[in-house]
C-alpha positions as CSV (number, residue, x, y, z in Angstrom):
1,X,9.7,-1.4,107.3
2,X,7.6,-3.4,109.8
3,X,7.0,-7.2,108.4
4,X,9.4,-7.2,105.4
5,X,12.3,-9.0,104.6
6,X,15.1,-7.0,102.2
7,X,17.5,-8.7,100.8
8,X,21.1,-6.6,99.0
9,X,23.5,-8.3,96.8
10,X,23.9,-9.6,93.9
11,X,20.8,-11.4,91.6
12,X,21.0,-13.7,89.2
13,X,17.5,-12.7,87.0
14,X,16.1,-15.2,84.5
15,X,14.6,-13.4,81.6
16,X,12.6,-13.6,78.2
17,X,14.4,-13.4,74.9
18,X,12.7,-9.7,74.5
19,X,14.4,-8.5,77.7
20,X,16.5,-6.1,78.1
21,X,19.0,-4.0,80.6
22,X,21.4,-1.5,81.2
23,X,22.3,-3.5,84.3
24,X,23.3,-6.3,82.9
25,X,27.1,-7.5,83.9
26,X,29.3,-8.0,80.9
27,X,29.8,-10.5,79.2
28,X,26.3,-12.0,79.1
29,X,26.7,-14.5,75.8
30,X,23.3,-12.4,74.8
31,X,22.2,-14.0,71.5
32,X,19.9,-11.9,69.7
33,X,18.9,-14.5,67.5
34,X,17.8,-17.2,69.6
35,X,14.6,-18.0,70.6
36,X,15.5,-19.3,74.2
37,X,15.7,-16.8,77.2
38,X,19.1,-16.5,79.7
39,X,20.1,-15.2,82.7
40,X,21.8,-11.7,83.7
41,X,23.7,-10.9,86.7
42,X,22.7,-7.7,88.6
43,X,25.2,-6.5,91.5
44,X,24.2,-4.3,94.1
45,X,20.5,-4.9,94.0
46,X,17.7,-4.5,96.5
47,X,14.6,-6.9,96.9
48,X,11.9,-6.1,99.6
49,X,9.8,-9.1,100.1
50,X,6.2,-8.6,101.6
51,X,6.6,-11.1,104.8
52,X,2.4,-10.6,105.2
53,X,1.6,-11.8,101.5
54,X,5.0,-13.6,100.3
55,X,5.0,-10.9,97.0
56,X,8.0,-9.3,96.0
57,X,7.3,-5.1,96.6
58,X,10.2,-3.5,95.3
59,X,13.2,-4.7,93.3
60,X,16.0,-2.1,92.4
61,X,19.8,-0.8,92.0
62,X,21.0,0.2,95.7
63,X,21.6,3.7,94.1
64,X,17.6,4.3,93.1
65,X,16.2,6.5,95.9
66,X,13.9,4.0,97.7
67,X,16.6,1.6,97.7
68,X,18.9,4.1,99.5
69,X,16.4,5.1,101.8
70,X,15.9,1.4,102.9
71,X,19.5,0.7,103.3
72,X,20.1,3.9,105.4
73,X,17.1,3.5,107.7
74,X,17.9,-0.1,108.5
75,X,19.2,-0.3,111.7
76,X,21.1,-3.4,111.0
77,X,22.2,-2.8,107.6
78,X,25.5,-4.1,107.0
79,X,25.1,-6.8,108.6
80,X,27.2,-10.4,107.0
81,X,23.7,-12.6,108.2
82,X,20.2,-12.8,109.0
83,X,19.4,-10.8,111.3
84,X,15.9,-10.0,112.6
85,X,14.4,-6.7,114.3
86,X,10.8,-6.7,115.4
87,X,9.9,-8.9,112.4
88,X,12.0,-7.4,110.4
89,X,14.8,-9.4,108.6
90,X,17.8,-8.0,106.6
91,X,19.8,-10.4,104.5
92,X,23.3,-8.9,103.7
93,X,24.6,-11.1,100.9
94,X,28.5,-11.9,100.8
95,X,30.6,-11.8,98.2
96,X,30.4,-15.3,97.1
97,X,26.6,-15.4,97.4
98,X,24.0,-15.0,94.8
99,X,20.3,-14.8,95.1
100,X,18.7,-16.5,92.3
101,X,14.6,-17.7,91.9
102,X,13.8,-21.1,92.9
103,X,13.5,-24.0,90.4
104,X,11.1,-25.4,89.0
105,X,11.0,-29.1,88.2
106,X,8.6,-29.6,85.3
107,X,8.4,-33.2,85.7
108,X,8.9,-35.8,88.6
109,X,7.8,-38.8,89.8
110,X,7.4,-38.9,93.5
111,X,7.1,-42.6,94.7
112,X,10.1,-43.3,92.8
113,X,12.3,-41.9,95.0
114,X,12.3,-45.2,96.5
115,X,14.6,-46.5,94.0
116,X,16.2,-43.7,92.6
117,X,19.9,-44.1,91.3
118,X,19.1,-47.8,90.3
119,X,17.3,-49.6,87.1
120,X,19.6,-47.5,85.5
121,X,19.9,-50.8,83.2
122,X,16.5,-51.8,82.3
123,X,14.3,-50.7,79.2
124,X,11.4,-48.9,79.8
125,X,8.5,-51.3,78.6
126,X,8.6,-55.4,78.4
127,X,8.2,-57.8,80.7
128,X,12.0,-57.2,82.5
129,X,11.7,-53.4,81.9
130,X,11.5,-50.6,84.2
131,X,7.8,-50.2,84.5
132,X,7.0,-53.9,85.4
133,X,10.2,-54.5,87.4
134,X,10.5,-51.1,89.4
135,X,7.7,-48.6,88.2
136,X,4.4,-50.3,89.6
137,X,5.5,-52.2,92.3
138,X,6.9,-49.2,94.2
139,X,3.9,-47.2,93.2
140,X,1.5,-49.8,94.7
141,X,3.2,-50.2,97.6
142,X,2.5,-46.7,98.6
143,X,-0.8,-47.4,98.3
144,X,-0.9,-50.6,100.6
145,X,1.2,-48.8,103.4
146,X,0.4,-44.9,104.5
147,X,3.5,-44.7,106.6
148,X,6.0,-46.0,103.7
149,X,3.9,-43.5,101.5
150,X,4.7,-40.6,103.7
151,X,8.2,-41.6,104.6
152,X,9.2,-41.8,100.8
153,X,7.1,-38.4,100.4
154,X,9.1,-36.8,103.2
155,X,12.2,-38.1,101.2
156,X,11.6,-36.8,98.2
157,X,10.3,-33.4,99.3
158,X,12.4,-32.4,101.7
159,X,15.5,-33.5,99.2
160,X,14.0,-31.4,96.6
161,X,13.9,-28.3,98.7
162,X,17.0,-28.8,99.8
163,X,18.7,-28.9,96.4
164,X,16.0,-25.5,95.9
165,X,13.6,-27.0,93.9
166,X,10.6,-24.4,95.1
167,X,8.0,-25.8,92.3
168,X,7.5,-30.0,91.5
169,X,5.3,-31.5,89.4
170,X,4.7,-34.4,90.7
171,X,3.0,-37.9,89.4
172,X,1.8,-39.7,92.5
173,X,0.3,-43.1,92.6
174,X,-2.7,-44.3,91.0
175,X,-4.9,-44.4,94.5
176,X,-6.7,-41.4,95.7
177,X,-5.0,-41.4,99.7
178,X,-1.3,-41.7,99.1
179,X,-1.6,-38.0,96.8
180,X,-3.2,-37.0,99.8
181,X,-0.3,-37.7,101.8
182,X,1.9,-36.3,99.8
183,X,-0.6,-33.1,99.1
184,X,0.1,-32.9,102.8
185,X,3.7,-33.0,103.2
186,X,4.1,-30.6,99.8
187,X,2.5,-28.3,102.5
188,X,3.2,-28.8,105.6
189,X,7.6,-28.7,104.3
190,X,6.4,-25.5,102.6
191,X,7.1,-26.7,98.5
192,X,4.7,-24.9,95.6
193,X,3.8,-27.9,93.2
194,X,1.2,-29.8,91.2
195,X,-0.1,-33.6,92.4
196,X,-1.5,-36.0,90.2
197,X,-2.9,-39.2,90.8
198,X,-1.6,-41.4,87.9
199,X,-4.1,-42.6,85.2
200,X,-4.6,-46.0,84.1
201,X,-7.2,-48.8,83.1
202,X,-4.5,-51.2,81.0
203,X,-1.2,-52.5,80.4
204,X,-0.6,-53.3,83.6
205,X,-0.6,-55.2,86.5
206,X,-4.1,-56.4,86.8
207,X,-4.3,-55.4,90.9
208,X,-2.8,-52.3,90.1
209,X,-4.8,-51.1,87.7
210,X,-8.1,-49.5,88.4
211,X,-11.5,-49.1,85.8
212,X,-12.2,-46.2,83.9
213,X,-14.9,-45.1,86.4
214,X,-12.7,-45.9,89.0
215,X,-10.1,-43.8,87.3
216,X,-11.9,-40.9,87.2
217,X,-13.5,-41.3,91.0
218,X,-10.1,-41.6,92.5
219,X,-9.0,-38.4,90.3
220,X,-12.2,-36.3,91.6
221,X,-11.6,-37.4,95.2
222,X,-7.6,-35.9,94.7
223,X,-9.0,-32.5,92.7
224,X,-11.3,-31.5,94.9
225,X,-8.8,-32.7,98.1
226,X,-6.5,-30.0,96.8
227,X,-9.0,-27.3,96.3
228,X,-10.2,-28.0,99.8
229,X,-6.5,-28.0,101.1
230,X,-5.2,-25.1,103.4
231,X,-2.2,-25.2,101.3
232,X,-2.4,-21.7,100.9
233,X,-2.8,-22.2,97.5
234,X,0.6,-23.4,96.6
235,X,-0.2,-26.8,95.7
236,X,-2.6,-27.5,92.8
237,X,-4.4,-30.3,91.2
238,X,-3.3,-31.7,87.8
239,X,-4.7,-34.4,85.9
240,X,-2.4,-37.2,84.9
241,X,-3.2,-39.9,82.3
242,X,0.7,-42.1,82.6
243,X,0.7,-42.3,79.0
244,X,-0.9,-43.5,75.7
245,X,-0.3,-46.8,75.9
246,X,-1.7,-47.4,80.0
247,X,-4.9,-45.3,78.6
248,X,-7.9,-46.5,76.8
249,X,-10.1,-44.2,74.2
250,X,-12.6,-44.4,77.0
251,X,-10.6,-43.3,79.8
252,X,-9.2,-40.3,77.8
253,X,-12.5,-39.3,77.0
254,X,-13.7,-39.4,80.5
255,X,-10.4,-37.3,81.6
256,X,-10.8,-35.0,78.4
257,X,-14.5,-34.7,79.9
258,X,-13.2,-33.8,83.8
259,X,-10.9,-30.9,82.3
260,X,-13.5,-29.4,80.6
261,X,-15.6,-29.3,83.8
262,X,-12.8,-28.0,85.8
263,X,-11.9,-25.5,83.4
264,X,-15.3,-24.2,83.2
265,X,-15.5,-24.5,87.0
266,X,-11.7,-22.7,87.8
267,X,-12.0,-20.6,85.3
268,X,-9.0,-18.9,83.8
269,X,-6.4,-21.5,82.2
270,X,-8.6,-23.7,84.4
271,X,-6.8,-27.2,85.4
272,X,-3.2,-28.4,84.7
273,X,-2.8,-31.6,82.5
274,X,0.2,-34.0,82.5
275,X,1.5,-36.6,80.7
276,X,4.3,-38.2,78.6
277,X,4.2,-38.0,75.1
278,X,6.8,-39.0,72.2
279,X,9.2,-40.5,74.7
280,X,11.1,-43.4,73.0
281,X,11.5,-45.5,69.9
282,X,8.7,-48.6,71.7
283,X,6.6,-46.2,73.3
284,X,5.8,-44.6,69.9
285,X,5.7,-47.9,67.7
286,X,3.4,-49.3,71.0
287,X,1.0,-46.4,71.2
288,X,0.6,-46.0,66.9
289,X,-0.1,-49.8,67.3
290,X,-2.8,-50.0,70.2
291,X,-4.1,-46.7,68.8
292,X,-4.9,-48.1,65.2
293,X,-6.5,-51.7,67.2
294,X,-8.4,-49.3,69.2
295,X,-10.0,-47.7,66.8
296,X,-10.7,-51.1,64.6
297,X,-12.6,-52.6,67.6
298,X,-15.1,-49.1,66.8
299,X,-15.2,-50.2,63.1
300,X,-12.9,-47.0,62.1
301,X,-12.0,-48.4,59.0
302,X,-8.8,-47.7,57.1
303,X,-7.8,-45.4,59.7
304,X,-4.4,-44.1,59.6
305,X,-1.9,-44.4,63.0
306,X,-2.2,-41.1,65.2
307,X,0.6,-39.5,66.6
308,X,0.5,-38.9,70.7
309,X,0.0,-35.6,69.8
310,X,-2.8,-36.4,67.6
311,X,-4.4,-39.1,70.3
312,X,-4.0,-36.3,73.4
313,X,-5.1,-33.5,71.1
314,X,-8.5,-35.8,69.7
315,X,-10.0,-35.8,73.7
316,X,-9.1,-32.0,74.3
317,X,-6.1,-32.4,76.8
318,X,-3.6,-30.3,75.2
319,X,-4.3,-27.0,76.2
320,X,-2.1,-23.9,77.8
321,X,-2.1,-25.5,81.2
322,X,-0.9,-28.9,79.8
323,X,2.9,-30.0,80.6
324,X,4.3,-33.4,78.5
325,X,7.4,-35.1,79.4
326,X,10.2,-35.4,76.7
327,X,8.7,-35.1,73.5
328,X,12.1,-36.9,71.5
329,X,10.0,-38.4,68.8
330,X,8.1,-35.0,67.9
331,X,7.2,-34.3,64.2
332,X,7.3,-31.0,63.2
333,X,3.4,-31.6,62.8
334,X,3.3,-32.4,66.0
335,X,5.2,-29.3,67.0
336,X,2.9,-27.2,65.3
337,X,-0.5,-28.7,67.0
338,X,1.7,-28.1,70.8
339,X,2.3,-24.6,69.7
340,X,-1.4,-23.6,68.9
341,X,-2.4,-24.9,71.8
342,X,0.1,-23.7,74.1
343,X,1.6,-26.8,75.4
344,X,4.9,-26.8,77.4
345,X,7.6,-29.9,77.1
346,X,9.9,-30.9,80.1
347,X,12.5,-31.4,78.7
348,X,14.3,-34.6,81.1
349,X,17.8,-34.8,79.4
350,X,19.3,-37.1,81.8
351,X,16.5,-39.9,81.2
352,X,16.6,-39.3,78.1
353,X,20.0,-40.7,77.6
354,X,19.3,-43.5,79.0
355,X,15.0,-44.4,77.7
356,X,14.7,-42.1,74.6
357,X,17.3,-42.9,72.2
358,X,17.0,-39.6,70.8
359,X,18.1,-35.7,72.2
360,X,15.8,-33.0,72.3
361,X,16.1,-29.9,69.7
362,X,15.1,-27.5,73.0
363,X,15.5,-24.6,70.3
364,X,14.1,-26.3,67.3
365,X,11.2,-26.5,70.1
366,X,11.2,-22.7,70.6
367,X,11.5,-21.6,67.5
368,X,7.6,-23.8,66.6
369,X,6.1,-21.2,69.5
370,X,6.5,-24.7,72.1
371,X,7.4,-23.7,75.8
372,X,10.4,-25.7,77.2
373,X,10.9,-26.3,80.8
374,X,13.1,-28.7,82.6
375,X,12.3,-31.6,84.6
376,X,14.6,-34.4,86.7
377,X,12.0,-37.0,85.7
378,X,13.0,-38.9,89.3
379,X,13.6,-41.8,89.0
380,X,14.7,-42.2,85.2
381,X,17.2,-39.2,85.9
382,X,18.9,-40.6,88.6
383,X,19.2,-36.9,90.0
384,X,16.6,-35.2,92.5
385,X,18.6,-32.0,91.5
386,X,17.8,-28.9,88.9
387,X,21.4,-28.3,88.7
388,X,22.5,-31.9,87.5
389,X,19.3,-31.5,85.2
390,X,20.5,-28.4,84.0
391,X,24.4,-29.9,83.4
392,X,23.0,-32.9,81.4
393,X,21.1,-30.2,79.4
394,X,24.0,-28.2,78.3
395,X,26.0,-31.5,78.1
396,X,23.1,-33.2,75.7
397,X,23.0,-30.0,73.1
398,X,26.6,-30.2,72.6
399,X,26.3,-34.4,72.1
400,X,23.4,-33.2,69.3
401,X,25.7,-30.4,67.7
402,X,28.2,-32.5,67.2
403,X,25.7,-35.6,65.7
404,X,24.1,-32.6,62.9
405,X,27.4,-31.7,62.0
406,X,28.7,-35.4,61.1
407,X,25.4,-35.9,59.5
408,X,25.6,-32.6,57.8
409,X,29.3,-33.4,56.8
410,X,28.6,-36.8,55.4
411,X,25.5,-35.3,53.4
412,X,27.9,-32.9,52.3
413,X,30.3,-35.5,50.7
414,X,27.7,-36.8,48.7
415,X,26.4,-33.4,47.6
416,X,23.0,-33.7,48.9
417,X,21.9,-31.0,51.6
418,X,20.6,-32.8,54.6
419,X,16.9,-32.0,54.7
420,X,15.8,-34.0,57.8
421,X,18.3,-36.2,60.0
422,X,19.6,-35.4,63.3
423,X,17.8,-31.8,63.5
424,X,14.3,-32.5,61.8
425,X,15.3,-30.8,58.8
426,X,16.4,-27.3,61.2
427,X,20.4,-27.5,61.0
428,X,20.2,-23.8,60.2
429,X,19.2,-23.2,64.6
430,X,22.6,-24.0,66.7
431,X,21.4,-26.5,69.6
432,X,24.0,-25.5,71.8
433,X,22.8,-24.0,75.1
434,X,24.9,-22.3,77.3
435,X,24.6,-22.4,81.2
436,X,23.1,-19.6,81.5
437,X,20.2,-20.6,79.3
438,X,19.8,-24.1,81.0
439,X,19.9,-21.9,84.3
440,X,16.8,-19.7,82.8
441,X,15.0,-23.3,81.7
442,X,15.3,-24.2,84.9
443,X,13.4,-21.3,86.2
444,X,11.5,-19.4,84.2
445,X,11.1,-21.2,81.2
446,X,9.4,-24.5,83.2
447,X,7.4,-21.2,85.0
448,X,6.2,-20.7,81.9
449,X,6.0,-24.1,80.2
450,X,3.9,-24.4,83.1
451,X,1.6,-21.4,82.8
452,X,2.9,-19.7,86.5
453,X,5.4,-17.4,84.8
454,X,3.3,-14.5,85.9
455,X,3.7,-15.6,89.9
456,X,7.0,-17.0,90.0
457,X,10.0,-18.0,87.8
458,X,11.9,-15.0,88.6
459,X,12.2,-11.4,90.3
460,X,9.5,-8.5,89.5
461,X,7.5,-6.4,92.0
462,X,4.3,-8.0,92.2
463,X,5.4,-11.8,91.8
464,X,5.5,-14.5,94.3
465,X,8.6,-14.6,96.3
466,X,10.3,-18.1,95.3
467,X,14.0,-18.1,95.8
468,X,17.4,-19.7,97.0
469,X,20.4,-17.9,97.9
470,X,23.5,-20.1,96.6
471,X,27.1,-19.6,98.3
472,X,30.0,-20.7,96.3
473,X,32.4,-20.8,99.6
474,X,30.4,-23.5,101.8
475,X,30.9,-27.0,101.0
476,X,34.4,-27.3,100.2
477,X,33.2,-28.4,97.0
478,X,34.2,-25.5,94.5
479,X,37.5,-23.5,94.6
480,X,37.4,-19.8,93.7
481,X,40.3,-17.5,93.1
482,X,41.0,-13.3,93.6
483,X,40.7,-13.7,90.3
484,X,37.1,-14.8,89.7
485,X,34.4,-11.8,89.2
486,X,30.8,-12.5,89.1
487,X,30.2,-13.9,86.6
488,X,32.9,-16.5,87.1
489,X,31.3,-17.4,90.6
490,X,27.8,-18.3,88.8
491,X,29.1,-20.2,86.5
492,X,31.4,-22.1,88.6
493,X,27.8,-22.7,90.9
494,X,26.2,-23.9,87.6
495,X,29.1,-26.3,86.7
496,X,29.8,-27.6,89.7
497,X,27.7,-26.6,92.6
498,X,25.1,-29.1,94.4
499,X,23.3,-29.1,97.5
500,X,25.6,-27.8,99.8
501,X,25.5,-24.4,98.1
502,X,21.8,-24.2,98.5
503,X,21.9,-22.4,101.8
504,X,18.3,-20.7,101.9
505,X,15.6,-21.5,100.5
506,X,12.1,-19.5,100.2
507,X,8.7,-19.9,98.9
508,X,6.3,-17.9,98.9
509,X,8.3,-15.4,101.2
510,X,8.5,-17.7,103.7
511,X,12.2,-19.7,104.7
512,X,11.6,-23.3,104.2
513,X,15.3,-24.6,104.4
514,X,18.1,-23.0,106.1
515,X,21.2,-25.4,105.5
516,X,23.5,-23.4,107.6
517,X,21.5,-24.7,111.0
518,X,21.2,-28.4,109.4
């Protein structure tokens, strides 16, 4: 038992549509037809965390003969706390405590924590809009001022982790030292994650933007940082273009270039890719427009406008280790060229109420063999936390039930079968997602999305131990009853919980927030 931490209570497991158990706690709105994964409860369980490698080496009913053998040789089992023998630690969950795997936010941007919960009013491109107003000023003042670029690093890390966010992907700035920085504080506070230095040689601010060599320097410099990094391996590099319309043909092909080298060099999925694609009504008009005068200043006549998709997937940056932001405007062609290549979407339902002008079809997604993850997208969501993400989620496929049925009804009345509004022609798949699917997008679907499903994103001997413990009873925030069971408790934490119910939080095996000693 020497150097292991064992945790007993109940789990909250995130698992694939295929999945299956005869531990599951009744009723667990299981939908057989659906192509999106959930969550199960499990009571009574027992997890034995490696405290040498951070791997989870056994995971079990409290009945199964190992399981038993733990509990009864633990001098301290029993015990309502943390306790700790010889570096040994037993964790005795309560009844209103659940331990669930970490999330994972799919997409994020980091130096706009600055400003987060404002600009809530502005559109996202023009001259007033939220890129030239809030976007690049914030970002280049990072890179004028190391100790504002750590300070609002610090922020948004540490307030991530706290909320048990225990995997970001994060956009950084478009300079090469302040991802450093916040390479360094992703590690030193503990937090898994990608870091990107942002992308781009136009549309925008001439001392803010940077040349296509420089681009691609300053992106190096950051890869290479990383791989150097004695992060233990729990932060990685990822390449990030901003978007079609800050990227030239030249710049993409350069960064199309570096993944190809790095994939060659990593081997495996090789290198993580990130971007936005398909995001709003002007980014798409914008991006078909600068796309079809890009290609008339190379005499490509006649040429046709190109989809994101199409524009991304033409310099070889979709691949399996590539995660897009939103995705609104996707066509089901589209669709189909993610799906072959293995793309995941992070799906950002809060921004995209208020940038998009359209809600995502997570299950539409699925169903075209696209991974869907969830992501915050700080500062357009207004929310550093998974749990609001995951509450605008459920909240958005109920807003886009209720549009396909009008439209469906008002088709109807003129007897013509609706063959493409509101649902891209797929009113046959229900949107509606339940809490315990946006709890398992939250986890391990962005896990996957992301390619990582295999170390984290949930419990199974063997993976990396990633995890919060949630208490519905601290806070003073929820109210529970003799009445509630188990299942009432998690959803009550999914519907109303915040912060203050994160009280542990671990990656890797290793406690990075305790919020009972804060």
């Amino acid at each position: 038992m020497k150097g292991k931490r064992v945790f007993h209570g109940t789990v909250a497991l995130p698992v694939f549509p295929s999945w299956r158990s005869s531990d599951c706690t009744e009723p667990c709105h299981w939908d057989k037809k659906s192509p999106l994964g959930t969550t199960v409860l499990l009571e009574n369980q027992v997890i034995v965390v490696s405290l040498s490698c951070g791997k989870i080496e056994a995971i079990g009913h409290a009945s199964e003969p190992w399981a038993k053998k733990i509990l009864q040789t633990s001098s301290i089992a029993g015990a309502s706390i943390d306790s700790e023998r010889e570096e040994n630690y037993f964790v005795e969950l309560g009844p209103s405590e659940i331990i669930c795997p970490g999330f994972v936010d799919c997409h994020i941007h980091a130096p706009q924590f600055s400003y987060c919960g404002t600009a809530t009013d502005r559109p996202l491109m023009g001259p007033d809009g939220w890129l030239e107003k809030y976007t690049f000023p914030a970002e280049r003042s990072l890179g004028e001022d190391a100790e504002r670029a750590r300070h609002v690093f610090e922020s948004v890390v540490d307030r991530t982790l706290r909320c048990g966010t225990t995997t970001a992907c994060y956009f950084a700035t478009v300079k090469a030292n302040p991802t450093k920085i916040l390479v360094d504080v992703m590690a030193e506070r503990g937090q898994r994650g990608f870091a990107g230095n942002v992308c781009m040689d136009r549309c925008g601010p001439g001392d803010y933007i940077m040349s296509t060599e420089e681009n691609i320097a300053e992106t190096r410099e950051v890869i290479e940082f990383i791989l150097s990094h004695g992060s233990g391996g729990i932060v990685q590099p990822i390449i990030t273009p901003r978007f079609i319309p800050s990227c030239t043909p030249q710049l993409m092909e350069a960064l199309g270039n570096l993944k190809k080298e790095y994939d060659e060099r990593l081997g495996g999925n090789g290198i993580h890719v990130q971007s936005h694609i398909s995001e709003s009504d002007d980014e798409v008009i914008f991006s078909r427009e600068i796309d079809l005068a890009d290609r008339d200043l190379i005499g490509v006549d006649g040429a046709a406008s190109r989809t994101d998709t199409e524009i991304f997937d033409s310099h070889g940056l979709l691949s399996r280790n590539c995660m897009m932001a939103h995705g609104t405007h996707l066509t089901d062609s589209d669709l189909s060229i993610l799906g072959e290549r293995g793309v995941g979407i992070a799906h950002c339902a809060l921004s995209n109420y208020y940038f998009s002008g359209r809600t995502l079809h997570v299950k539409h997604l699925l169903e075209k063999g696209v991974r869907v993850g969830m992501g915050t997208d700080v500062a357009g969501g207004y929310s550093p936390s998974m749990m609001d993400a995951a509450r605008c989620t459920v909240v958005a496929s109920r807003g886009l039930q209720q549009t396909m049925r009008a439209v469906n009804d008002a088709m109807e009345s003129i007897e013509t079968r609706s063959k493409g509004a509101a649902g891209s022609g797929n009113e046959h798949i229900d949107p509606t997602i339940d809490y315990l699917h946006a709890f398992y997008l939250a986890t391990l679907g962005g896990a996957s999305a992301l390619g990582i499903h295999e170390k984290v994103g949930t419990f199974k001997k063997g993976m990396e131990f990633d995890a919060i413990i949630l208490n519905v009873s601290v806070g003073k925030n929820i109210c529970i009853f003799d009445t509630d069971n188990v299942q009432d408790i998690f959803q009550k934490l999914c519907t109303q919980g915040d912060d203050r119910n994160v009280v542990k939080v671990y990656v890797k095996g290793r406690e990075v927030v305790n919020n009972l000693r804060q």
